[in-house]
KEKE-3310 file (N, C-alpha, C; in steps of 0.2 Angstrom, whole numbers, plus 5000, padded with zeros to 4 digits):
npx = (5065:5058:5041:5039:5045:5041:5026:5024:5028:5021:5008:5010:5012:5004:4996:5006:5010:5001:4998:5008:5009:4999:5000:4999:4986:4976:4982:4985:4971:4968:4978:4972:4976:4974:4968:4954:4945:4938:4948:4961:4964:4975:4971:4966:4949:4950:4960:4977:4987:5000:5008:5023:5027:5041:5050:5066:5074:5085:5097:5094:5081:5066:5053:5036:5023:5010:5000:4985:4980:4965:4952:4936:4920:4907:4890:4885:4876:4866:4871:4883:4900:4918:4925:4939:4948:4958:4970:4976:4989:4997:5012:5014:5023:5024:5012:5012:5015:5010:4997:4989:4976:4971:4957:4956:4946:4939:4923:4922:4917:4915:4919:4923:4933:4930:4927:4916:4910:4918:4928:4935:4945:4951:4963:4972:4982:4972:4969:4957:4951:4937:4932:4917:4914:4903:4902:4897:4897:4890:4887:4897:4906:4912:4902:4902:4904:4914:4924:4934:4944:4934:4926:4911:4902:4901:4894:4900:4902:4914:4920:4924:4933:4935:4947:4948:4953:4951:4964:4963:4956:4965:4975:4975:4971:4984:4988:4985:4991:4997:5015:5021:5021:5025:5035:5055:5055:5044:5031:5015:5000:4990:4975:4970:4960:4958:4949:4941:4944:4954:4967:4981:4996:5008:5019:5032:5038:5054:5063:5066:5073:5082:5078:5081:5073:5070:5071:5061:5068:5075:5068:5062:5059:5050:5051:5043:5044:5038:5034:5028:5013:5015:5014:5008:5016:5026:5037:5036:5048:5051:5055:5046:5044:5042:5042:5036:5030:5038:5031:5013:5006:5009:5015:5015:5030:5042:5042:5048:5049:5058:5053:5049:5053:5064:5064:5051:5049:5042:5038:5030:5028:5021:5009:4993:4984:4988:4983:4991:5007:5021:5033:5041:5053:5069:5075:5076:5073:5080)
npy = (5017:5003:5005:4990:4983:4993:4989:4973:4975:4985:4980:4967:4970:4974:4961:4952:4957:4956:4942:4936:4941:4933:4920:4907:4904:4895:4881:4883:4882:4870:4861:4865:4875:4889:4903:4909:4915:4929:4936:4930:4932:4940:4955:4970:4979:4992:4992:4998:4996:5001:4997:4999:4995:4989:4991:4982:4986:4984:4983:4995:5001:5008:5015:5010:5007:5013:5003:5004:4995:4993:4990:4988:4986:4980:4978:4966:4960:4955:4950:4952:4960:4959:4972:4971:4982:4984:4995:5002:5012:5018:5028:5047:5049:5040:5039:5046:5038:5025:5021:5016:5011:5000:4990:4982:4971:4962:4952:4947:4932:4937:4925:4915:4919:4916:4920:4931:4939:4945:4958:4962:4978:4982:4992:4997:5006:5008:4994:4982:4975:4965:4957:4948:4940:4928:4919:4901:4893:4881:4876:4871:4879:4896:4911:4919:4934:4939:4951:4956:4969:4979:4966:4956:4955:4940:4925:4912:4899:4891:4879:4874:4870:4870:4874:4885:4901:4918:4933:4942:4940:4928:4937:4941:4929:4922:4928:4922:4911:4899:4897:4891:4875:4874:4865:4868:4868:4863:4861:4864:4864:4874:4883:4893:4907:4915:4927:4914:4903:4892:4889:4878:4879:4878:4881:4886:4883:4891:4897:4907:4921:4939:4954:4969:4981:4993:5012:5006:4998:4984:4969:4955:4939:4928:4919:4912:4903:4903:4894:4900:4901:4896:4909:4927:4934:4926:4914:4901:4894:4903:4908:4914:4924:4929:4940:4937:4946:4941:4942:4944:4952:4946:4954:4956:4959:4963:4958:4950:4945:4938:4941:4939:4951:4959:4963:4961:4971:4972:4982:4985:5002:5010:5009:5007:5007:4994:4979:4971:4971:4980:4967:4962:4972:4974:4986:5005:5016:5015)
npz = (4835:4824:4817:4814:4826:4833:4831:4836:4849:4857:4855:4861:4873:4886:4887:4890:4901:4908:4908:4912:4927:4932:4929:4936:4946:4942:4945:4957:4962:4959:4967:4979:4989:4989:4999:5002:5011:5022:5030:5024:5014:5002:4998:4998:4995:4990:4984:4973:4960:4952:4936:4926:4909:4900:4887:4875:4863:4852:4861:4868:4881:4883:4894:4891:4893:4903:4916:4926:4938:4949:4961:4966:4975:4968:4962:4950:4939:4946:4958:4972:4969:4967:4957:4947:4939:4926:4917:4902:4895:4881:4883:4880:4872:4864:4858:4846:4834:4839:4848:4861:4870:4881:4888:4902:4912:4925:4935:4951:4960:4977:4989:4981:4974:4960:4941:4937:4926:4911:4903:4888:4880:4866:4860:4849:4841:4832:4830:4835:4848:4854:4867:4876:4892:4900:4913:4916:4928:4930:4921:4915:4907:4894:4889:4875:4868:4854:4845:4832:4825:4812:4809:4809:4826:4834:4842:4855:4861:4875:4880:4899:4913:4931:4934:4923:4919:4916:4908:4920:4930:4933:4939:4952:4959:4960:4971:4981:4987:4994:4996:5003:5000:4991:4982:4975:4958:4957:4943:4937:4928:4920:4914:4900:4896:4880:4870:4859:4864:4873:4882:4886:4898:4906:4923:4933:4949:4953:4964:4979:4980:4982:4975:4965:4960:4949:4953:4967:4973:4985:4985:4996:4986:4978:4965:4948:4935:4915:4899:4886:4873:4856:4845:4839:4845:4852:4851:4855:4862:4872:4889:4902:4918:4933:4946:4964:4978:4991:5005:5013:5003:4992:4980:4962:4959:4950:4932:4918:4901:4885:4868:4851:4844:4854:4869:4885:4898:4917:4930:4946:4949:4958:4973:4981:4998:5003:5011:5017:5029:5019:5022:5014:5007:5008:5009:5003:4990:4974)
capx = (5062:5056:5036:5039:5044:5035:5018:5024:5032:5014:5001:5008:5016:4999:4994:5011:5011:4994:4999:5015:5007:4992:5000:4998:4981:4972:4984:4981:4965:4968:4981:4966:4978:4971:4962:4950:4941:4940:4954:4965:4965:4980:4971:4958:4944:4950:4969:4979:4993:5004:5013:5026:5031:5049:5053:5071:5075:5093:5099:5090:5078:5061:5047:5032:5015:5009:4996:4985:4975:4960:4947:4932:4916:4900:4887:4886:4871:4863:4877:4890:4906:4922:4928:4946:4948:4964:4969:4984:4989:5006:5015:5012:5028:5023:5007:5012:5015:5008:4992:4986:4973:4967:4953:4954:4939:4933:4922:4924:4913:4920:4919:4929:4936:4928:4925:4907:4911:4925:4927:4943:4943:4958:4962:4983:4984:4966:4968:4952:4949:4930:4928:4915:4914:4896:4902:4891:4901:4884:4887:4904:4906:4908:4895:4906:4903:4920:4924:4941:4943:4927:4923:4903:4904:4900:4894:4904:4903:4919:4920:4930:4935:4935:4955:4950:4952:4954:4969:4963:4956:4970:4981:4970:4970:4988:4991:4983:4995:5003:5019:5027:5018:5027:5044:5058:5056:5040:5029:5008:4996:4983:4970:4970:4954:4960:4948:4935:4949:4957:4976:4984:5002:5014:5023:5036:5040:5060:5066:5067:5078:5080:5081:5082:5068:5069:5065:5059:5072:5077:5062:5064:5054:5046:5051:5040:5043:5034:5036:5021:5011:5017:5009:5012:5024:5031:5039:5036:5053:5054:5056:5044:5045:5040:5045:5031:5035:5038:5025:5005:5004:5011:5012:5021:5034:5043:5041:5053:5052:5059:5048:5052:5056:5065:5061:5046:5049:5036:5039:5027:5030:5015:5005:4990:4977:4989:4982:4998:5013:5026:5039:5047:5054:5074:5079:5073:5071:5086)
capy = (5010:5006:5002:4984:4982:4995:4985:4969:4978:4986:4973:4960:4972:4973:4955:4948:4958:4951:4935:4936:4941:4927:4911:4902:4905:4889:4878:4885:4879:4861:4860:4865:4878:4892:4903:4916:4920:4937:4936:4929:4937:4946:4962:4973:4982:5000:4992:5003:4995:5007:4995:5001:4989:4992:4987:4983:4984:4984:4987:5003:5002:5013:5014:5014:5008:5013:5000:5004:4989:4995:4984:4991:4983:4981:4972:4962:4952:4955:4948:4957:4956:4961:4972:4973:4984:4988:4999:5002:5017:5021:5035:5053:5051:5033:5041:5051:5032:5019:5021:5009:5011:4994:4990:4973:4972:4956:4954:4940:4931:4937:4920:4909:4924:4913:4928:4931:4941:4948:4963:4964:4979:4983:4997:4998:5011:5004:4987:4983:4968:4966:4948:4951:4933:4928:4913:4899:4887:4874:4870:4873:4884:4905:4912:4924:4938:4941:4954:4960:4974:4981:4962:4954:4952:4931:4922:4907:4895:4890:4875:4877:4866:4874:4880:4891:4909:4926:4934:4945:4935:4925:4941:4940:4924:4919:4930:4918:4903:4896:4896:4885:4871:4870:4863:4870:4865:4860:4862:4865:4863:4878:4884:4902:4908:4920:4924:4910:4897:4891:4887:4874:4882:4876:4887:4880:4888:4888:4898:4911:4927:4944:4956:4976:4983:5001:5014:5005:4996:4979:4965:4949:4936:4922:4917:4909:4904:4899:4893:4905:4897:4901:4916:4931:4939:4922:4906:4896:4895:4909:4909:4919:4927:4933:4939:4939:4949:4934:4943:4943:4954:4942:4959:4956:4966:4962:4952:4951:4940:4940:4938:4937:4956:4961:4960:4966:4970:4977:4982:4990:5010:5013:5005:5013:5003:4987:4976:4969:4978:4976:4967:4958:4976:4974:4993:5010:5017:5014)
capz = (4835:4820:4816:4814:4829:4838:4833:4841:4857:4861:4853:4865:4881:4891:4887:4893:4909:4913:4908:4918:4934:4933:4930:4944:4948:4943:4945:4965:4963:4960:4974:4985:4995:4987:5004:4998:5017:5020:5033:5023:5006:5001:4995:5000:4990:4986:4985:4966:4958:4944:4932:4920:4905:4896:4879:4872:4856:4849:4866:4871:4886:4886:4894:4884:4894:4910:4917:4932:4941:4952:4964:4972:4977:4965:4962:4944:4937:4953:4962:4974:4966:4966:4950:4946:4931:4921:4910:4898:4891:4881:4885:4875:4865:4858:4854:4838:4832:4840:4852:4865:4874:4882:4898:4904:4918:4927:4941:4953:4966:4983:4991:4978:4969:4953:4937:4936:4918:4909:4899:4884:4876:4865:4854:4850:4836:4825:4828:4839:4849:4862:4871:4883:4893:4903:4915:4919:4929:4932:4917:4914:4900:4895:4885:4873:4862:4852:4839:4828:4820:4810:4807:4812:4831:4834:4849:4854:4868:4876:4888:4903:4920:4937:4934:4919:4921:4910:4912:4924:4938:4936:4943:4961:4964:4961:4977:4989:4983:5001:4993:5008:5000:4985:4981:4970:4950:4954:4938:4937:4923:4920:4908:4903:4890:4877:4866:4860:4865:4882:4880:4890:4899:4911:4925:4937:4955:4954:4970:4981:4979:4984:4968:4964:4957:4948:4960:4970:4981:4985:4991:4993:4981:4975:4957:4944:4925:4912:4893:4882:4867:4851:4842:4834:4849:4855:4846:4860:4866:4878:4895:4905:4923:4936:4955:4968:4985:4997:5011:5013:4998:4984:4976:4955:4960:4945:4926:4912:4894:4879:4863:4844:4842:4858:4876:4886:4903:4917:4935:4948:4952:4965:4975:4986:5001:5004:5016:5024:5030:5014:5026:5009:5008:5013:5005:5000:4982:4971)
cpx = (5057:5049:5034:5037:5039:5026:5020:5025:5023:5008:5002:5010:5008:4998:5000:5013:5004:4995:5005:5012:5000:4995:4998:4991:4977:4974:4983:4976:4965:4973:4976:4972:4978:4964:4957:4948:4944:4948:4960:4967:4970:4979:4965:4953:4948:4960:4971:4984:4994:5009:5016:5029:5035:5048:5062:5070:5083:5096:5098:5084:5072:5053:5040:5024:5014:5000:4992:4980:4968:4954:4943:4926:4910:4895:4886:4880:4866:4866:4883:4897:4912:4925:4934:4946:4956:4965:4975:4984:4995:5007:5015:5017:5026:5015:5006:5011:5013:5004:4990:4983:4968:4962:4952:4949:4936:4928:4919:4919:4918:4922:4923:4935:4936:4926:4916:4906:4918:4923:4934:4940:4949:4956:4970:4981:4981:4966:4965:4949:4942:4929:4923:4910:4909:4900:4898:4894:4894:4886:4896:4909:4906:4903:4898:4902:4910:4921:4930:4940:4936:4923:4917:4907:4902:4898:4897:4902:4909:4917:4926:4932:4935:4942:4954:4948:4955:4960:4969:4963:4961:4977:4979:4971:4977:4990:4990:4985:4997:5008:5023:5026:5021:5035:5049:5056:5050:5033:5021:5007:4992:4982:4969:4966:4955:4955:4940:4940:4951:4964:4978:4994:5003:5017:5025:5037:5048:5062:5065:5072:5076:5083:5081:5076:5067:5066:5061:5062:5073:5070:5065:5058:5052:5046:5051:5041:5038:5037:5029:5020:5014:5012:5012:5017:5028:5032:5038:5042:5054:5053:5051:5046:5045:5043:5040:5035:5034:5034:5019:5004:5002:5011:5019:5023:5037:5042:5045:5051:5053:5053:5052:5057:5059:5063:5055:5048:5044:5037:5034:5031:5025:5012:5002:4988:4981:4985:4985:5004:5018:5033:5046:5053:5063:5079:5074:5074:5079:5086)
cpy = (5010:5003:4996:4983:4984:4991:4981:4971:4980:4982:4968:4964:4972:4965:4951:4951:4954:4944:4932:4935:4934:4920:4907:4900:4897:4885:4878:4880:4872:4858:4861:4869:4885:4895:4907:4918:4926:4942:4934:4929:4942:4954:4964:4977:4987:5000:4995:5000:4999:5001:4997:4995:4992:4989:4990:4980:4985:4986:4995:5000:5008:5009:5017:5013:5008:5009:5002:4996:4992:4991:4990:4985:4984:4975:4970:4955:4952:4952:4954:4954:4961:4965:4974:4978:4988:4991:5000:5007:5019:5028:5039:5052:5046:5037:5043:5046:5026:5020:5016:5013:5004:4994:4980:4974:4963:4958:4948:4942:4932:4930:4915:4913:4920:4920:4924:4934:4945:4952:4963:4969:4983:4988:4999:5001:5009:4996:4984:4977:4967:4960:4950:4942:4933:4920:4909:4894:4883:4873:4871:4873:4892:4903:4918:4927:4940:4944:4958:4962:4975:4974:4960:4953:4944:4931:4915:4904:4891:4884:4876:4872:4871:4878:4886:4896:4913:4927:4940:4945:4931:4931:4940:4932:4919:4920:4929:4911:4904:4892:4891:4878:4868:4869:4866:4866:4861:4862:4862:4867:4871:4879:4893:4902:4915:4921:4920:4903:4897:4887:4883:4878:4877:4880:4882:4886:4885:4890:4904:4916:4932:4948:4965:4975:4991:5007:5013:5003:4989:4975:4957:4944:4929:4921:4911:4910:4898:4897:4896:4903:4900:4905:4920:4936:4935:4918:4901:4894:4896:4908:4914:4921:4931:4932:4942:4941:4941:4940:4941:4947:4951:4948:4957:4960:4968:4955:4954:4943:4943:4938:4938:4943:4960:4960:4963:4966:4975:4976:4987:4998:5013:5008:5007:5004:4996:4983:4974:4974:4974:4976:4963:4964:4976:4982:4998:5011:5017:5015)
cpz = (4829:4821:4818:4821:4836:4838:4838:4849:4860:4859:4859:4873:4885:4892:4891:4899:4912:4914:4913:4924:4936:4933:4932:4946:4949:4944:4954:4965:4964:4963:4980:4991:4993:4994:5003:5006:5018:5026:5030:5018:5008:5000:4998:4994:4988:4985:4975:4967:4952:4941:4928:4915:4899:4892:4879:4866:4853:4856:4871:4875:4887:4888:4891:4885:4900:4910:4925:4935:4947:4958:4969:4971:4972:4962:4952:4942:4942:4958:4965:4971:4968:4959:4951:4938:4930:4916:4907:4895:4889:4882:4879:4868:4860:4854:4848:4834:4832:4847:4857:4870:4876:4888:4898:4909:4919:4934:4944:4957:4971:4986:4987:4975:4961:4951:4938:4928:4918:4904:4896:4880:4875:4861:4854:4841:4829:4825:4834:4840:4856:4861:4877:4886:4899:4908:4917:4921:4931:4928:4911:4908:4900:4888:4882:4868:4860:4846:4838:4823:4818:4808:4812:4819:4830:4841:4849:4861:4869:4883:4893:4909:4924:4936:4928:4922:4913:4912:4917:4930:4938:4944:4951:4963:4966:4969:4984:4987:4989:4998:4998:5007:4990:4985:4975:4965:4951:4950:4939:4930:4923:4914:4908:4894:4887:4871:4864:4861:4873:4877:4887:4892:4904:4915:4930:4942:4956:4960:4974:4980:4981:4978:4970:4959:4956:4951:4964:4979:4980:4988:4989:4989:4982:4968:4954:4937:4923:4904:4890:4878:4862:4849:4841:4839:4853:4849:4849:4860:4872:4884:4899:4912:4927:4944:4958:4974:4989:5004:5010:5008:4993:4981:4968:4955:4952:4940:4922:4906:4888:4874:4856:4843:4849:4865:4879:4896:4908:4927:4941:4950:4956:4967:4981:4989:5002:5010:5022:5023:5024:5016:5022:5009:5014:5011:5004:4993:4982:4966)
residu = (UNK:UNK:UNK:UNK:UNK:UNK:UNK:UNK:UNK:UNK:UNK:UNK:UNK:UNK:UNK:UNK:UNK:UNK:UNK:UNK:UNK:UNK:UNK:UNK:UNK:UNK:UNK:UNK:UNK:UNK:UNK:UNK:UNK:UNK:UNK:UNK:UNK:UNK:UNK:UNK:UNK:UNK:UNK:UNK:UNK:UNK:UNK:UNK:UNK:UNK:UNK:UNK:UNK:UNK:UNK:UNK:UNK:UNK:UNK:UNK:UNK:UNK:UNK:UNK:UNK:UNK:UNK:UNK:UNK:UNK:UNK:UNK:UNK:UNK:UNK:UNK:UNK:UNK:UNK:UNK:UNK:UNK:UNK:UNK:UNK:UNK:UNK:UNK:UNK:UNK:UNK:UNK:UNK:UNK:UNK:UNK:UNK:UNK:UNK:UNK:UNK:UNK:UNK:UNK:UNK:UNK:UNK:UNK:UNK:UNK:UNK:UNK:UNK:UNK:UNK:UNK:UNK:UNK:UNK:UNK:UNK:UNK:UNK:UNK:UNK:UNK:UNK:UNK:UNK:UNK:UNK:UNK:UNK:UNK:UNK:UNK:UNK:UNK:UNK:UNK:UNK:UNK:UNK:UNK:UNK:UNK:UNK:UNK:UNK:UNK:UNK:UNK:UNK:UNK:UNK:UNK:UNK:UNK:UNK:UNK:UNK:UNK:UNK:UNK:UNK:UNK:UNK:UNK:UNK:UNK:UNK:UNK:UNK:UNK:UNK:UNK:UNK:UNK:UNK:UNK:UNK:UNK:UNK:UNK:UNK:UNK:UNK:UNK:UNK:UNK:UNK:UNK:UNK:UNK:UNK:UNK:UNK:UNK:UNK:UNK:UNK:UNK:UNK:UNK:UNK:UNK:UNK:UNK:UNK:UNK:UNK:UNK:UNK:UNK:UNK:UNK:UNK:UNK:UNK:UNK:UNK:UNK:UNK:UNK:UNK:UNK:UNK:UNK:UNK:UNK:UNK:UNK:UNK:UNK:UNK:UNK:UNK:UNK:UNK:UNK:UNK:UNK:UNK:UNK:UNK:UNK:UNK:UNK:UNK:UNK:UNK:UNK:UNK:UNK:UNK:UNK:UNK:UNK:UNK:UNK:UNK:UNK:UNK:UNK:UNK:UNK:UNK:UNK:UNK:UNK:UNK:UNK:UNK:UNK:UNK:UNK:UNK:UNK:UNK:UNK:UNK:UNK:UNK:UNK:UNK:UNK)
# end
């Protein structure tokens, strides 16, 4: 692989599994079927997901970032919160070459699972990126500090609607979507804040299926795509994708998109403390 592409492959592979797995979330919200009570959340506090995300390039398939997801209980601003924190790390071999170490971190109100703040903090083989997002929805805006590479940090104020989200609270919240409620090819609006910007996206819920999933096994699903802004790892063309477990988990069993320089694909390989039994689950590992 050569440089070129290995920058793109890992500068955007984190970001485009988070993005993958969250889509949905705020557009939830403005359907109002969206249940947060504590009986009827998908996930529990001290619940661990492992994601692995593949790169191809000229027809070769490796894996090159394991991602883990984390959630425990703590308090935030003087507030109980929930933190979710993610981490990214390539694998030893990419190492010699191309480095990533990323931590995405939000920490949501239990009750709406709205962020209370967000933590980005990148580091892909020197090229270093820290958003660290204050939210003030009274007056419905964040309160950002944002800084790339060795330039001055800045403060910025970002305005927002009740569907914005990071892409980390987006991953939580899609998975109390009551998917009975929506129709084949039917399309949603959201707001996803990268940055010192909010992007306007589009995702569509096209259908159910049951898929293979690498070592893992067969589950049945719930598949979502999307079309990605353009930018330096999309054209805005592409297709994105993802498959939710069709249970009470909603777990992003599997994601796949293409981007300018090859594909990125990202599939769970662990997963501790689920809440519900994972009765999508129609096989064993394969």
């Amino acid at each position: 692989m050569e440089r070129v592409g290995g920058r793109v492959a890992f500068w955007c592979g984190l970001l485009v599994v988070l993005l993958l797995i969250g889509m949905l979330a705020s557009a939830q919200r403005r359907s109002s079927q969206m249940d947060t009570s504590s009986g009827a959340c998908a996930f529990r506090i001290d619940e661990e997901i492992k994601i692995v995300i593949s790169y191809s390039w000229f027809f070769v398939w490796t894996d090159v970032v394991d991602v883990w997801l984390k959630l425990s209980a703590e308090k935030k601003n003087g507030r109980d919160a929930i933190r979710i924190n993610g981490f990214g790390k390539s694998r030893p071999f990419y190492d010699w070459f191309y480095q990533v170490r990323d931590t995405y971190e939000t920490w949501l109100d239990p009750a709406s699972l709205r962020p209370i703040f967000f933590n980005r903090d990148v580091n892909e083989d020197g090229y270093l990126i820290k958003n660290f997002y204050t939210y003030d929805w009274g007056n419905r805006r964040i309160v950002a500090r944002i800084q790339r590479r060795s330039k001055q940090a800045y403060l910025d104020t970002i305005a927002i609607t009740p569907s914005t989200n990071d892409v980390i609270s987006l991953i939580y919240s899609i998975r109390n979507i009551d998917f009975s409620k929506l129709q084949p090819n039917e399309r949603f609006p959201i707001e996803l804040a990268i940055d010192d910007k909010v992007h306007a996206l589009s995702i569509k819920f096209d259908k159910t299926e049951t898929i293979r999933v690498k070592g893992m096994g067969k589950f049945r699903c719930i598949k979502l795509s999307a079309k990605m802004m353009k930018g330096r790892a999309f054209s805005g063309k592409e297709s994105m994708y993802i498959w939710i477990t069709d249970d009470d988990n909603r777990l992003p069993i599997y994601m796949e998109s293409p981007i300018k320089v090859g594909t990125i694909k990202a599939r769970i390989t662990e997963m501790k403390n689920l809440k519900h039994p994972l009765t999508s689950k129609v096989s064993g590992r394969e």
